[in-house]
C-alpha positions in Angstrom: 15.6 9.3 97.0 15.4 12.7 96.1 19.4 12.3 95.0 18.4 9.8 92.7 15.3 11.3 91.2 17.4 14.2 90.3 20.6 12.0 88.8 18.1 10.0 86.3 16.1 13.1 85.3 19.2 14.3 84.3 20.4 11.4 82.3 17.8 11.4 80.7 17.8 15.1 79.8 21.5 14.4 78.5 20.3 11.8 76.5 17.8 14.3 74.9 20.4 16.9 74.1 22.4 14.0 72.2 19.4 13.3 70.0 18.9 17.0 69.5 22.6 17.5 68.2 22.2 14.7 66.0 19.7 16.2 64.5 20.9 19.5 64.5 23.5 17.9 62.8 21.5 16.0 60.1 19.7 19.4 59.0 22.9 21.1 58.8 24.4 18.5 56.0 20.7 19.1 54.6 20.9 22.2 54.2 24.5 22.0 52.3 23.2 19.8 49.9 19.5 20.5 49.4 17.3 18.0 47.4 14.1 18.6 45.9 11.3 16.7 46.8 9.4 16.2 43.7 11.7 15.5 41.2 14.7 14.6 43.1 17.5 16.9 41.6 19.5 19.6 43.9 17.4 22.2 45.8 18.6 25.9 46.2 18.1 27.1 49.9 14.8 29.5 50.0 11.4 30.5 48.3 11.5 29.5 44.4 9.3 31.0 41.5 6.4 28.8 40.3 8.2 28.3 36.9 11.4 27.1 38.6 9.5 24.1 40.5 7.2 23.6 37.3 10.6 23.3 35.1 12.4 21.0 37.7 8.9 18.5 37.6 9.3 18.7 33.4 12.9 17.5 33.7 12.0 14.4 35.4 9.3 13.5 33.7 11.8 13.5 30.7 14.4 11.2 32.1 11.2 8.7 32.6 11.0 8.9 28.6 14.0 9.2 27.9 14.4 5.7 29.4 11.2 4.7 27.8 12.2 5.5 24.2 15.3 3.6 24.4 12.8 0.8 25.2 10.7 1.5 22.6 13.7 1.8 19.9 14.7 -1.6 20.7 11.3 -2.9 20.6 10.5 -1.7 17.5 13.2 -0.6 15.3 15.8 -3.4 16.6 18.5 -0.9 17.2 18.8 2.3 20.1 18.6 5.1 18.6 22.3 6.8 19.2 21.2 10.4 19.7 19.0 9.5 23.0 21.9 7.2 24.5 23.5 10.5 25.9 21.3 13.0 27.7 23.6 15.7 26.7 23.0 14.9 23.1 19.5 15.5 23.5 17.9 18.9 21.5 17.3 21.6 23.3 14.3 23.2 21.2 10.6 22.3 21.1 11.0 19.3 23.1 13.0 17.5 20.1 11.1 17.6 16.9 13.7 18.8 14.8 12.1 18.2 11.5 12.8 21.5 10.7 16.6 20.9 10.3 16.4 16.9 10.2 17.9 14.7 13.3 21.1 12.9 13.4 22.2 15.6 10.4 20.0 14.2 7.9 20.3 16.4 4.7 19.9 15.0 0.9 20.9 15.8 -2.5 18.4 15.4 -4.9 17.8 13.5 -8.4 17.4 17.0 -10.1 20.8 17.9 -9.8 20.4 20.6 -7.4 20.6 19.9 -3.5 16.8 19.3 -2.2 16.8 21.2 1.8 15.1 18.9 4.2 13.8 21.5 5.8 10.1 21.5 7.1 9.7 25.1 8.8 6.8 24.2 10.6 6.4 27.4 12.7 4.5 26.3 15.6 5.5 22.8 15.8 2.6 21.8 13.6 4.2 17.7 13.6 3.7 16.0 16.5 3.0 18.2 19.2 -1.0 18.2 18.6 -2.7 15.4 20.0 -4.2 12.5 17.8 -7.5 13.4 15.6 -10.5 11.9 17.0 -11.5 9.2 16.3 -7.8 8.0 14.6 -6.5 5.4 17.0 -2.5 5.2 18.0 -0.4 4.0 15.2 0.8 0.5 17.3 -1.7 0.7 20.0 0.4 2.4 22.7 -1.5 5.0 25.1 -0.6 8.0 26.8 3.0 9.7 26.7 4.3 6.9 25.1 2.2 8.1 22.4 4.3 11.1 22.1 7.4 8.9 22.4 6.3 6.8 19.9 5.9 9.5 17.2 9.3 11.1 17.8 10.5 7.8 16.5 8.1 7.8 13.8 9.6 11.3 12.9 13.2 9.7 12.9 12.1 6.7 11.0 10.8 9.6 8.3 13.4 11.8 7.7 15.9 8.6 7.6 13.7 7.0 4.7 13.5 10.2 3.1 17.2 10.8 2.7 17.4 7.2 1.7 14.6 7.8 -1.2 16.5 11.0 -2.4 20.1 9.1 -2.7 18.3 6.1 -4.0 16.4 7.9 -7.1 19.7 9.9 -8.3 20.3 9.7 -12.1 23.4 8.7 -11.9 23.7 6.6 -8.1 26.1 3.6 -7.9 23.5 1.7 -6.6 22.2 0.8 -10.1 24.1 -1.1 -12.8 23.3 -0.1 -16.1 23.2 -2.6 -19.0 25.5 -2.5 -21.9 22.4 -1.0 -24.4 22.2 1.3 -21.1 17.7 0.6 -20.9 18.1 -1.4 -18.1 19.4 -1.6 -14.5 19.8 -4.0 -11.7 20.3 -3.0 -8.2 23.7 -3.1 -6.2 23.3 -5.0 -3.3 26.9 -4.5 -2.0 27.3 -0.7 -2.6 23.6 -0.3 -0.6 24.6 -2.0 2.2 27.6 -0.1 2.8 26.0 3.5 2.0 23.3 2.4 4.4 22.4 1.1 7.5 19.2 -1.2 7.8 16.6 1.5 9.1 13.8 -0.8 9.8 16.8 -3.4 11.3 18.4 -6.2 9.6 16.5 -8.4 7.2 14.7 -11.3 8.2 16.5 -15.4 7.7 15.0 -16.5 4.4 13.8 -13.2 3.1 15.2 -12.1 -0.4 14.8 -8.6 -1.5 13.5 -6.9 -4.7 14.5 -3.4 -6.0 13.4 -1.7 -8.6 12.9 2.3 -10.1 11.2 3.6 -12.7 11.0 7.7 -14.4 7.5 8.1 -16.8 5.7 11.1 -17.9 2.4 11.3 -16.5 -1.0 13.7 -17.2 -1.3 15.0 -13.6 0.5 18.4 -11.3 2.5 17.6 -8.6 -0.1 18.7 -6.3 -3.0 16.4 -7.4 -0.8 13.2 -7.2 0.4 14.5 -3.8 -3.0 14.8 -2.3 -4.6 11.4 -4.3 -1.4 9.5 -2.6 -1.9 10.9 1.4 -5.9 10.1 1.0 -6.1 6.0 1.1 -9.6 6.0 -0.6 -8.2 8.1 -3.5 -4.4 6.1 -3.4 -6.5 3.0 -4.1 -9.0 4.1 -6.6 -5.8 5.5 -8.7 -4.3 1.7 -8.6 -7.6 -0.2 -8.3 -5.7 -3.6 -9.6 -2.8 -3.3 -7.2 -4.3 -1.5 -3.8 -6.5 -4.3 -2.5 -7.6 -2.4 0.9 -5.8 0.8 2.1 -7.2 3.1 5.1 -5.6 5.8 7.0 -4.3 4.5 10.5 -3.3 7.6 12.6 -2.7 10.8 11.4 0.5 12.6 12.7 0.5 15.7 10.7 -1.4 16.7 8.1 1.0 19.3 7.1 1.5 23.1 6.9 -0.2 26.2 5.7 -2.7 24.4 3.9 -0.8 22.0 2.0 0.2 18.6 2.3 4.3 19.5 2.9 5.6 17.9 6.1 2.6 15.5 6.2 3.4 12.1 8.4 0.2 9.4 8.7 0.6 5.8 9.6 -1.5 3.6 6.7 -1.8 0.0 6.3 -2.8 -1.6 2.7 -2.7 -5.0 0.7 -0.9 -5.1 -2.5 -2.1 -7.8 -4.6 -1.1 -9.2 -8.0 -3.6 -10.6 -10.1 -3.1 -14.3 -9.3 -4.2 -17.1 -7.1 -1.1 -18.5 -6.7 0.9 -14.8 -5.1 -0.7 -14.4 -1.8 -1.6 -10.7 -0.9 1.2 -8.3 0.4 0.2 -7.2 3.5 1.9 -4.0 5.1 1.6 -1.5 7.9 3.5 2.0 7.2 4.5 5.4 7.7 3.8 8.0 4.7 5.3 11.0 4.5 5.2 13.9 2.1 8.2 17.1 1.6 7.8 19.8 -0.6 11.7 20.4 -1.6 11.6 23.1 -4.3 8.4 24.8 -6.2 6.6 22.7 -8.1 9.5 19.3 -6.8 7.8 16.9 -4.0 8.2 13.5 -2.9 6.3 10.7 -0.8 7.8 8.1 0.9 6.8 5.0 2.9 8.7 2.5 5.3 7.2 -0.4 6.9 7.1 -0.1 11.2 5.9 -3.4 11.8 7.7 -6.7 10.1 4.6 -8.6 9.3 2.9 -11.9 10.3 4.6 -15.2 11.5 4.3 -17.7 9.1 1.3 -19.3 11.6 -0.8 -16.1 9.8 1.1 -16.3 6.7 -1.6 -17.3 4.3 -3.6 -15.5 2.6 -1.2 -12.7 3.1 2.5 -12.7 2.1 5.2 -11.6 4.9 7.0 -8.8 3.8 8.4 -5.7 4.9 8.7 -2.3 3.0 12.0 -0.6 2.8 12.0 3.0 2.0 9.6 3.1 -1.0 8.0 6.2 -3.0 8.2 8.5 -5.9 10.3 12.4 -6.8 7.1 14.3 -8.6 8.4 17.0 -10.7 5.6 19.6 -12.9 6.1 20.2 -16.3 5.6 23.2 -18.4 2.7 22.1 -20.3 0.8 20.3 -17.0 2.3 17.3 -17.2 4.8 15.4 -14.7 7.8 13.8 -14.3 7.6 10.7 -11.7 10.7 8.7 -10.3 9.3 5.6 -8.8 11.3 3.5 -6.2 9.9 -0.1 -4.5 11.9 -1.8 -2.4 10.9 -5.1 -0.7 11.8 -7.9 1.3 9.8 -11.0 1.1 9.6 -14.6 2.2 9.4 -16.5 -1.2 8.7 -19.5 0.2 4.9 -18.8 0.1 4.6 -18.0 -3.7 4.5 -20.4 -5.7 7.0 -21.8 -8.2 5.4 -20.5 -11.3 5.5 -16.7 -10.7 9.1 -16.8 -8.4 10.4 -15.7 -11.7 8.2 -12.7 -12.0 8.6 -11.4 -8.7 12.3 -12.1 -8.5 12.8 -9.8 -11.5 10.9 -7.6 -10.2 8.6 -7.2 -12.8 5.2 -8.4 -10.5 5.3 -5.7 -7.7 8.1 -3.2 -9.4 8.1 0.3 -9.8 7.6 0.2 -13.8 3.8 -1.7 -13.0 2.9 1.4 -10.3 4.0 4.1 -13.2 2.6 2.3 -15.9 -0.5 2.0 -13.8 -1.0 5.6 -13.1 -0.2 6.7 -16.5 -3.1 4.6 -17.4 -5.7 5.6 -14.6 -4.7 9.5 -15.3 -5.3 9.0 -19.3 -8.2 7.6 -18.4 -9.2 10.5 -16.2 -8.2 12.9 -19.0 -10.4 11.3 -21.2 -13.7 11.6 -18.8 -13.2 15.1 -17.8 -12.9 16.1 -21.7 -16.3 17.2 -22.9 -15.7 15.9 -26.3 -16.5 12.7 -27.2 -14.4 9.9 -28.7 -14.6 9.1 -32.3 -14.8 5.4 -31.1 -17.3 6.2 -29.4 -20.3 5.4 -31.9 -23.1 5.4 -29.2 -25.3 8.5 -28.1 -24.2 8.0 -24.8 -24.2 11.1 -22.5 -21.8 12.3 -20.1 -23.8 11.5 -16.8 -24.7 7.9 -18.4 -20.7 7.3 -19.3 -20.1 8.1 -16.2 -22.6 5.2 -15.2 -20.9 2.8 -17.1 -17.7 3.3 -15.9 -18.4 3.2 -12.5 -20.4 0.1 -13.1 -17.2 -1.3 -14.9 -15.1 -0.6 -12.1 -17.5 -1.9 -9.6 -17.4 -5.4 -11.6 -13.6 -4.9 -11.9 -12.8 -4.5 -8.6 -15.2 -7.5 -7.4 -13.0 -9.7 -9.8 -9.6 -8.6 -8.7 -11.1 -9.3 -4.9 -12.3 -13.0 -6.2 -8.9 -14.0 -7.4 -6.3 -12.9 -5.1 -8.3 -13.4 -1.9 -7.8 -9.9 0.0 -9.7 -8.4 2.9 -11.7 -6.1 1.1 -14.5 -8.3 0.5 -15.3 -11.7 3.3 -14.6 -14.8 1.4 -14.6 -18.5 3.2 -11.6 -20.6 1.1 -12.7 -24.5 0.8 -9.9 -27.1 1.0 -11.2 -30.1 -1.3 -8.5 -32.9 -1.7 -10.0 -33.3 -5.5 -9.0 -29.9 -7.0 -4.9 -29.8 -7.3 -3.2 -26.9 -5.3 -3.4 -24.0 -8.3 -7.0 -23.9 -7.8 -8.2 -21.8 -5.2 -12.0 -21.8 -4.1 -14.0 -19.6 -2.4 -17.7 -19.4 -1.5 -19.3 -16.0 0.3 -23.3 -16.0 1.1 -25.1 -12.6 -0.2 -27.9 -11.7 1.9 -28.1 -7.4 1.9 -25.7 -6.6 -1.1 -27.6 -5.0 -3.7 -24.5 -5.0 -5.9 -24.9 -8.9 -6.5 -27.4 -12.0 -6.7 -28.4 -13.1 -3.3 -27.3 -16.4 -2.3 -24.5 -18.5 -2.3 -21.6 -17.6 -4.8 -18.7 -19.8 -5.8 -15.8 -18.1 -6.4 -13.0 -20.2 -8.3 -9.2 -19.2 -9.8 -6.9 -21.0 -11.2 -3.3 -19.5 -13.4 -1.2 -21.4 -16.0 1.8 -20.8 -18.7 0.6 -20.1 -22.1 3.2 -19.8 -24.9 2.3 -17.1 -26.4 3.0 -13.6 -25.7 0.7 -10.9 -24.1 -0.6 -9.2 -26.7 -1.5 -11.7 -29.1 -3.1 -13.4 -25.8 -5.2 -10.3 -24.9 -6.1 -9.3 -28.6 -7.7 -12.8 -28.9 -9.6 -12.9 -25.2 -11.1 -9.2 -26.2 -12.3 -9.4 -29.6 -15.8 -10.6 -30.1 -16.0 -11.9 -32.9 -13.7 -14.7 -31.7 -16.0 -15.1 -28.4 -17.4 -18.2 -29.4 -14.3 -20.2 -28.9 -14.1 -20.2 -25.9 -17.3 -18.8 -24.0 -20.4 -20.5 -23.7 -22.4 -16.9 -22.9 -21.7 -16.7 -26.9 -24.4 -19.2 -27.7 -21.8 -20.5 -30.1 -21.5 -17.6 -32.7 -19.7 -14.2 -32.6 -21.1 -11.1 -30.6 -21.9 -7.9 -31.5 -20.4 -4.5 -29.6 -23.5 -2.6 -29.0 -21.5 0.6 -26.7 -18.1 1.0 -26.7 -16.8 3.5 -24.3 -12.4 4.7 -24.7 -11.0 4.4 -21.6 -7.3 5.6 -23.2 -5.6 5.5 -26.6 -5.1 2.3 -27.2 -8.5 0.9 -28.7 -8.0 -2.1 -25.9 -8.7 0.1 -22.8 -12.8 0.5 -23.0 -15.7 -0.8 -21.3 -18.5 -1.9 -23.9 -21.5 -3.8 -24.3 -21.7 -6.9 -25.8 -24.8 -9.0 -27.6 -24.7 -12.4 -28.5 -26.8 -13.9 -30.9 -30.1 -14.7 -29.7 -31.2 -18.9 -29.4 -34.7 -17.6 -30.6 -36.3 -14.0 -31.2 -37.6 -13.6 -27.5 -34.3 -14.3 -26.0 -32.4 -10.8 -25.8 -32.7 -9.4 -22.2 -29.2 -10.3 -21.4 -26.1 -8.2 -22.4 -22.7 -8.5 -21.8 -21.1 -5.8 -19.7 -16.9 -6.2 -20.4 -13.8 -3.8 -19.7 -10.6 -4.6 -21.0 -7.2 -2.5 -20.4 -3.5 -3.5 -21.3 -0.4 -1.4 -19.7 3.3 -2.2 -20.0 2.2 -4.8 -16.9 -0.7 -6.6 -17.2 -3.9 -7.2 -19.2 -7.0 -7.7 -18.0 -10.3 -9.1 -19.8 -13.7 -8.8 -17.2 -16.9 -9.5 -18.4 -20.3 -9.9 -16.3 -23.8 -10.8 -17.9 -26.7 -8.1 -16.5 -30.1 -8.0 -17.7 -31.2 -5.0 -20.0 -33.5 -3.3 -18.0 -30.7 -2.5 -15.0 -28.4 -1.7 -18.0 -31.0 1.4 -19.3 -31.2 2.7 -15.8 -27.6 2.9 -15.7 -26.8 4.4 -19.4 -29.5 6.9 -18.3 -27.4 7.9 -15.8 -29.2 6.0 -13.0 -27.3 4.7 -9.8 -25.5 1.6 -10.8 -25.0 0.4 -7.2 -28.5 -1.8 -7.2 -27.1 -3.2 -10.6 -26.0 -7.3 -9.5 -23.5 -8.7 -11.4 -20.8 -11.4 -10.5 -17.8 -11.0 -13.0 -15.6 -13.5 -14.3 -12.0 -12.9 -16.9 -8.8 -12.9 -17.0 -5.3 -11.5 -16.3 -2.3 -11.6 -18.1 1.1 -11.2 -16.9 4.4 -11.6 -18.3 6.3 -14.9 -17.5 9.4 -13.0 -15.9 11.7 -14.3 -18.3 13.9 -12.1 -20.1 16.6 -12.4 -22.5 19.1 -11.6 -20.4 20.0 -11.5 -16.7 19.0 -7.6 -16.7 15.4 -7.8 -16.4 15.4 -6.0 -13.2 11.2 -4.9 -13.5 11.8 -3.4 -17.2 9.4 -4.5 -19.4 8.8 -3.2 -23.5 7.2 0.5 -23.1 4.4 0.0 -25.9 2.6 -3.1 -24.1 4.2 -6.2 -24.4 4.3 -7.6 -28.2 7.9 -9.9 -26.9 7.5 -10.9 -23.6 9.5 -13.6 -23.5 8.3 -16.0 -25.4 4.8 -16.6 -23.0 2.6 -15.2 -20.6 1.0 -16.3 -17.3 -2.9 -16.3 -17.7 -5.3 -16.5 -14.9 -8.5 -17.3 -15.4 -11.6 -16.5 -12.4 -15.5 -17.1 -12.1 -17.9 -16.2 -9.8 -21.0 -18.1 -10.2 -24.3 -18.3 -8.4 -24.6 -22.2 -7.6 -28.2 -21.3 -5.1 -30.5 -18.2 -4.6 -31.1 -18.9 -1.0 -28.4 -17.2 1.3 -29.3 -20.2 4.0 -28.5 -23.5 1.6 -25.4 -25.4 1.8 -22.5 -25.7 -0.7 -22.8 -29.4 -2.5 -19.5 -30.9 -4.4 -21.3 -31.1 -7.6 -21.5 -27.2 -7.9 -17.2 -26.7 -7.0 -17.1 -29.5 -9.4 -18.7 -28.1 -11.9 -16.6 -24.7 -11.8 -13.4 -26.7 -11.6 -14.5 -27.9 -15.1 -15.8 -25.0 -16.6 -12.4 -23.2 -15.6 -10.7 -26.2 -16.9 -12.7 -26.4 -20.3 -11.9 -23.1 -20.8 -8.2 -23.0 -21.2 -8.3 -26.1 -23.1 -10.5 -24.1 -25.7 -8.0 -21.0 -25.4 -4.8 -23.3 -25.7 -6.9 -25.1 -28.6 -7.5 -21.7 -30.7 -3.9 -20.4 -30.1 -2.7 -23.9 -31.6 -0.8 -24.4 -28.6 -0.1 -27.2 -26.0 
């Protein structure tokens, strides 16, 4: 027994060495090939520094992005980007924002003559690398590092726009075909598409595009324009007629030393034009501003997101934004020179037949209405911050009580514009009734706490037709009141007076005044007429609004013209988008339209009070009775023009 006790003790013993010299040998192939732990890469025998293991942590965590941004490049710019496809191609300074130097060997020639460096020299790494502004949510929603991620791709989506802005705006590019008089251009399709690839990825089925550019002289630095374009409020207030609703999304970088030069900020807006019929342009983008030379900057913008489905489509138009923006250039005596460059694509089966022409030439959304816009806005401007006052100007008006009246004028303005094209900027309810044909659009809104206008229920209604006759002879007629008895039944059937008249720009056209009608009996005068007109090279605009007199003296005092409640009513006139020839291409006549082509597209839009209390219902009578009064209305303007 004592035999056997001893044999199994020591097979079992020998079975124990076996398993110790399989592991003895497992540790020894360990220890030639040594992995770390943590981050899974090779391992060097012995104590390593605190840095080491830190950096060896770092460069996994960047293969786990790297993967992700390939993700996210598909996701949202329909294409990998090729410099993150090979590890080895990756940058190897301040964890890849290259802006500095530009990625992918982005450089760019200018449309000055002289090259333009792309260069940002941000020192520190002032884009990207600090973390969002509080309260500024991520640009697409997206949380954490792929935050980071998300704005390196941002930062590639820039710099490619850019250089596509700067080739795009050269004097003398092959992508535009001049005309045989040499005024106007149309855009080369074939010669884009092989000088660049589609950076947003390839345009949607059914979408047709619309490009257009534009050089004006303008009363404004470099540097004011540049900082009225990166602040949304101050964008739209420049282009109150165009810029429905703009805000500030996420801000990337606000730019270095001080000014506004390498600034990136994801911005969404609605671009309207003034009609019922052209739903609102809705768009979510990246802006971003380069200083390239003293006193030389430029702006660009790119859509990142395609749009709505066609499900959402209405009241908003889908569209995307190619590379868009403007070359700002000072001049010696304060002025500047501003190339302007749209570029759309849009589905154009949601506008309807009568403006397809407009927007195909480009004329309704082209580069030539943004600079004849701000030309406008910045004379105006001039005017106001000019301590003398204008010989038009026959009223003892002071400074602080112009001011007033402008503000109230653009208040009533922009209440209008919101009434007709149906943007977010102000909550309307559209009705659907099957007895108004589909070029009438009807809203209603209930006012409860606006000071700004009646409480109750208001009616909004708008409605746009062909008129043959041009723009100017349109506009002339609409504005002057001695003719407003034709056609407005606030005239009490006999011309008005112009009791203020306020210059908004050269032209005697651009001014807000006060109007009087002649009184039905001698107690009748508390009511004025408060009306601004303006005419550019791309629209006219007539906007009227009766308020009471007492509100009106507050304001010419220089009182607060917020608690003033009006609800305005006019018209907008556009050009018909038919030229004389197939070079149109968004190139309109530089003094204001006398020839447009032989008519003009009028819209005409009310905004009545059909019951004072907020909590009554709508009744059919009251949309009738604004379907008329719209209708009755043209029929007297058509009649007085002697046209059909």
């Amino acid at each position: 027994m004592k035999t056997q006790l001893e044999r199994h003790e020591n097979i079992m013993l020998r079975q124990e060495n076996d398993k110790l010299r399989a592991e003895n040998s497992l540790m020894k192939d360990a220890m030639s090939n040594p992995v770390c732990n943590n981050c899974g890469g090779p391992a060097i025998p012995g104590q390593i520094s605190f840095e080491e293991h830190q950096i060896r942590i770092e460069n996994a965590r960047l293969k786990d992005e790297l993967n992700r941004i390939c993700a996210l490049a598909n996701k949202f710019l329909g294409k990998p980007i090729s410099s993150l496809t090979n590890p080895m191609a990756l940058p190897t300074s301040n964890s890849g924002l290259e802006l500095g130097i530009g990625r992918n060997g982005i450089g760019g020639s200018s449309t000055l003559g002289t090259p333009l460096p792309m260069g940002l020299d941000l020192g520190d790494g002032v884009l990207g690398t600090q973390p969002a502004m509080p309260g500024i949510r991520p640009a697409l929603g997206l949380m954490g590092n792929e935050v980071q991620l998300e704005r390196s791709m941002l930062i590639d989506l820039a710099l490619a726009a850019m250089e596509e802005l700067l080739k795009m705006t050269q004097a003398e590019s092959p992508l535009w075909i001049k005309s045989l008089d040499g005024e106007k251009e149309m855009f080369n399709h074939e010669e884009y598409a092989r000088l660049f690839s589609p950076c947003i990825g390839p345009k949607p089925t059914g979408y047709i595009t619309e490009a257009t550019r534009e050089t004006g002289i303008v009363i404004i630095n470099s540097l004011a324009l540049v900082e009225t374009l990166m602040d949304a409020n101050r964008w739209a207030e420049m282009f109150p007629s165009m810029i429905a609703r703009a805000i500030n999304l996420d801000v990337i970088s606000n730019g270095m030393g001080g000014t506004r030069n390498g600034a990136l900020q994801v911005m969404h807006a609605e671009v309207q034009l003034l009609s019922p019929l052209v739903p609102v342009r809705q768009v979510r983008f990246i802006r971003f501003c380069k200083q390239h030379a003293e006193g030389v900057w430029a702006v660009v913008d790119v859509s990142i997101e395609i749009g709505h489905d066609a499900a959402n489509a209405q009241p908003f138009m889908s569209c995307r934004r190619l590379p868009s923006g403007c070359i700002v250039q000072d001049m010696p005596n304060g002025y500047s020179k501003v190339t302007w460059l749209e570029h759309w694509e849009y589905d154009e089966n949601v506008v309807h037949q009568l403006y397809r022409p407009l927007l195909s030439s480009g004329v309704g959304f082209g580069a030539h209405r943004w600079i004849a816009t701000l030309q406008r806005q910045c004379e105006c401007l001039a005017i106001l911050m000019s301590s003398s006052i204008s010989s038009d100007d026959h009223t003892a008006l002071s400074q602080a009580g112009r001011r007033s009246m402008l503000k109230l004028a653009q208040r009533m303005t922009s209440n209008f514009c919101s009434g007709v094209c149906a943007s977010s900027a102000r909550k309307w309810d559209s009705l659907h009734i099957g007895t108004l044909g589909d070029d009438m659009k009807v809203m209603t809104r209930k006012n409860v706490d606006d000071p700004g206008e009646p409480p109750g229920i208001v009616l909004s209604a708008a409605t746009s037709v062909w008129v043959p006759v041009s723009r100017q002879r349109l506009f002339d007629f609409l504005r002057d009141e001695r003719l407003r008895s034709e056609w407005d039944i606030l005239s009490n059937g006999g011309p008005m007076q112009e009791m203020v008249h306020i210059a908004k720009g050269q032209g005697h056209g651009n001014c807000v005044s006060l109007l009087r009608a002649n009184a039905v009996n001698a107690n009748d005068s508390s009511m004025l007429i408060l009306q601004e007109t303006w005419m550019d090279a791309s629209c006219s605009v007539v906007v009227y609004a009766p308020v009471d007199v007492q509100s009106l003296n507050v304001v010419m005092s220089g009182g607060d013209s917020a608690y003033v409640a009006l609800l305005p009513s006019g018209f907008a006139i556009l050009p018909d988008g038919h030229c004389n020839d197939n070079g149109c291409n968004g190139t309109l006549q530089k003094g204001g339209g006398g020839n447009d082509g032989g008519g003009s597209l009028l819209t005409v839009g009310f905004q009545i009070l059909v019951n004072s209390l907020p909590t009554a219902k709508l009744t059919v009578e009251s949309v009738d009775t604004v379907n008329n009064l719209i209708s009755c209305t043209i029929q007297k303007i058509k009649a007085s023009l002697r046209v059909a």
